[in-house]
Backbone as CSV, one residue per row, in Angstrom:
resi,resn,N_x,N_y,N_z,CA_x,CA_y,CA_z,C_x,C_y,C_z
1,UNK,11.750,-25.943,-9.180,11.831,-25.402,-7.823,10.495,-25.551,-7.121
2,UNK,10.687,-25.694,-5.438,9.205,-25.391,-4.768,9.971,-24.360,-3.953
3,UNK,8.454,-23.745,-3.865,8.242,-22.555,-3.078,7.025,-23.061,-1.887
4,UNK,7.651,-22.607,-0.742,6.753,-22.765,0.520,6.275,-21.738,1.220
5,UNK,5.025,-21.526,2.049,4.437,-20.229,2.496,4.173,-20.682,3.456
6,UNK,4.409,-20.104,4.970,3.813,-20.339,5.931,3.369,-18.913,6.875
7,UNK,2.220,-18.801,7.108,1.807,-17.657,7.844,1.232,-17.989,9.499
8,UNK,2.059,-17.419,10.430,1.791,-17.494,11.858,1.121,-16.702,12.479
9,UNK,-0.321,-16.698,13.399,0.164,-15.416,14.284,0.396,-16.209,15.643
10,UNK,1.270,-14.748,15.867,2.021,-14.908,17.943,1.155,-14.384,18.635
11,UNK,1.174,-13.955,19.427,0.369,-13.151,20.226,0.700,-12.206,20.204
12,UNK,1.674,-11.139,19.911,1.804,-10.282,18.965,2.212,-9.653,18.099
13,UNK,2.120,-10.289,16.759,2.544,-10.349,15.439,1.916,-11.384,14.508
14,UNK,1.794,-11.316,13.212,2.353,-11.992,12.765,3.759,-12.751,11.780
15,UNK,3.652,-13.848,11.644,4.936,-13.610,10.487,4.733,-15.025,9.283
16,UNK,5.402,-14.317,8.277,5.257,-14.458,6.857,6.531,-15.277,6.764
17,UNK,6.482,-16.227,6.022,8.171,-16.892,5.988,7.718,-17.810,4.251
18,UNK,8.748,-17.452,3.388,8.603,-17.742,2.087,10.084,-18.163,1.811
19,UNK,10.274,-19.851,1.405,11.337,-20.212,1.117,11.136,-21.293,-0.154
20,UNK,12.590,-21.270,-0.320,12.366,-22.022,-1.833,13.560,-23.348,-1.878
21,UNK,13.624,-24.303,-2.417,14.642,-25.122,-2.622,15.692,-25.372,-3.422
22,UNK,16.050,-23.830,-3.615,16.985,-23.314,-4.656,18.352,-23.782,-4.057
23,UNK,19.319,-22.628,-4.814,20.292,-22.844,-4.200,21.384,-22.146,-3.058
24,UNK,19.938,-20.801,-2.785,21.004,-20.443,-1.817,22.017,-19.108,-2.538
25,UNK,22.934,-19.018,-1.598,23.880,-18.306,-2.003,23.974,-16.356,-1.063
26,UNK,25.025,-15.987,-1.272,24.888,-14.303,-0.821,23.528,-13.776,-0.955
27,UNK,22.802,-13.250,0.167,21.899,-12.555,-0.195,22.202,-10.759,-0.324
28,UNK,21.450,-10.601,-1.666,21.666,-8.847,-1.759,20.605,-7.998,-1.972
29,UNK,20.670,-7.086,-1.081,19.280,-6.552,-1.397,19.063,-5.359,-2.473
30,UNK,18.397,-5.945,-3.665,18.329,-5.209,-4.768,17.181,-4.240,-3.999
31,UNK,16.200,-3.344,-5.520,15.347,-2.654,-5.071,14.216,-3.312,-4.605
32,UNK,13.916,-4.729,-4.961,12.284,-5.449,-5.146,12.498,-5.463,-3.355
33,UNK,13.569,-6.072,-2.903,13.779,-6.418,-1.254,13.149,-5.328,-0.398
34,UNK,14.243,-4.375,-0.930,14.391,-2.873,-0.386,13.129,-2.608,-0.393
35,UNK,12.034,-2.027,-0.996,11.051,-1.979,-1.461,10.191,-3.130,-0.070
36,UNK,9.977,-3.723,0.030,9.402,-4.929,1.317,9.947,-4.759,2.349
37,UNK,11.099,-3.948,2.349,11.954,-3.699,3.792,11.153,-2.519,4.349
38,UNK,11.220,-1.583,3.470,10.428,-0.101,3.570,9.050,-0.008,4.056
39,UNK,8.453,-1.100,3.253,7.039,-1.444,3.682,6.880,-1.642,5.141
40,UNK,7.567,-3.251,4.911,7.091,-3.555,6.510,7.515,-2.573,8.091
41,UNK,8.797,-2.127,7.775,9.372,-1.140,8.686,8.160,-0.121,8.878
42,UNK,7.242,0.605,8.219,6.724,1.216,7.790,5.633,0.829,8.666
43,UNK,5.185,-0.173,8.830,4.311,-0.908,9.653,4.886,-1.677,11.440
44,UNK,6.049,-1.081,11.787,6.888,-1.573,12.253,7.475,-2.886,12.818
45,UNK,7.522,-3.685,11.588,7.810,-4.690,11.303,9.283,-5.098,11.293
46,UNK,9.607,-6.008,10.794,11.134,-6.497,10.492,11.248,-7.437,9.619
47,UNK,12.129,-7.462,8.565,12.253,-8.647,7.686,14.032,-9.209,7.707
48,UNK,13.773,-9.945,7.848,15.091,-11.162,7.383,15.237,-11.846,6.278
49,UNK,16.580,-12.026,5.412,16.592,-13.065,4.223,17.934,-13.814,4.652
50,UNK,17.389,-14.815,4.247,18.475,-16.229,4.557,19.153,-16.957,2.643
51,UNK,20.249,-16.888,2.615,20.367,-17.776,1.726,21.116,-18.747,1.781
52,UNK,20.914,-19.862,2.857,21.993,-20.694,3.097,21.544,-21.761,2.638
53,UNK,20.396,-22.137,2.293,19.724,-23.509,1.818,18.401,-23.412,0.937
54,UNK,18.667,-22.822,-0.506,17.903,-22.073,-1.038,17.615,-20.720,-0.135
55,UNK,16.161,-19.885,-0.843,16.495,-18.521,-0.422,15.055,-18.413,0.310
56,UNK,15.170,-17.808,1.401,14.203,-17.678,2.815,13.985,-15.994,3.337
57,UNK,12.926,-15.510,3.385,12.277,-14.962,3.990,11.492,-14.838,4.967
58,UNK,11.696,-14.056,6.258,11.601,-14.304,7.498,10.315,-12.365,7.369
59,UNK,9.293,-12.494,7.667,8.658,-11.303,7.656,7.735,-11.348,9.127
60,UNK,8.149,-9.948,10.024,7.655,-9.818,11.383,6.937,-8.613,11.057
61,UNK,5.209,-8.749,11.569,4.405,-7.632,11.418,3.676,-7.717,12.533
62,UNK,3.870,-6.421,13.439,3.290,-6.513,14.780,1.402,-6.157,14.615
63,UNK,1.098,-6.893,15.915,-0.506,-6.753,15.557,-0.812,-5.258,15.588
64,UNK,-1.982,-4.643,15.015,-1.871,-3.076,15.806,-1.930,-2.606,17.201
65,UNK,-2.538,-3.508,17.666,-2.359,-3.271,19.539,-0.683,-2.949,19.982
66,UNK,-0.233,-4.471,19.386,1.225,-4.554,19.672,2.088,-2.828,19.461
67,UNK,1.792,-2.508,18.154,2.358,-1.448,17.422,2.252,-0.429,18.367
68,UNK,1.429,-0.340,19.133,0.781,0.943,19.821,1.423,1.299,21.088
69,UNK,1.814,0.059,21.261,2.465,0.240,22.414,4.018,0.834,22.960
């Protein structure tokens, strides 16, 4: 398998996106997810998982300015 990392910032946020060339399939969110969901929300963030072409992670973390607002 490869695993890919790409880190952005927007103007306000950034985001985290981690995908692999697996195979995909239902995504379910066990505890490890849950657990990264909690986090970033926590930071008021947002996360997405994709499993339609191997398995993808979509992670939105607002800057702190952004947050404040």
């Amino acid at each position: 398998k490869v695993c890919w990392l790409a880190l952005y910032r927007r103007e306000d946020a950034y985001r985290l996106e981690v995908k692999d060339d697996g195979r995909g399939g239902a995504v379910t969110e066990g505890l490890g997810a849950r657990s990264i969901r909690t986090r970033v929300e926590a930071l008021g963030g947002q996360v997405a998982w994709y499993g339609d072409a191997g398995m993808r992670v979509v992670i939105d973390i607002p800057l702190v300015e952004s947050a404040r607002r």
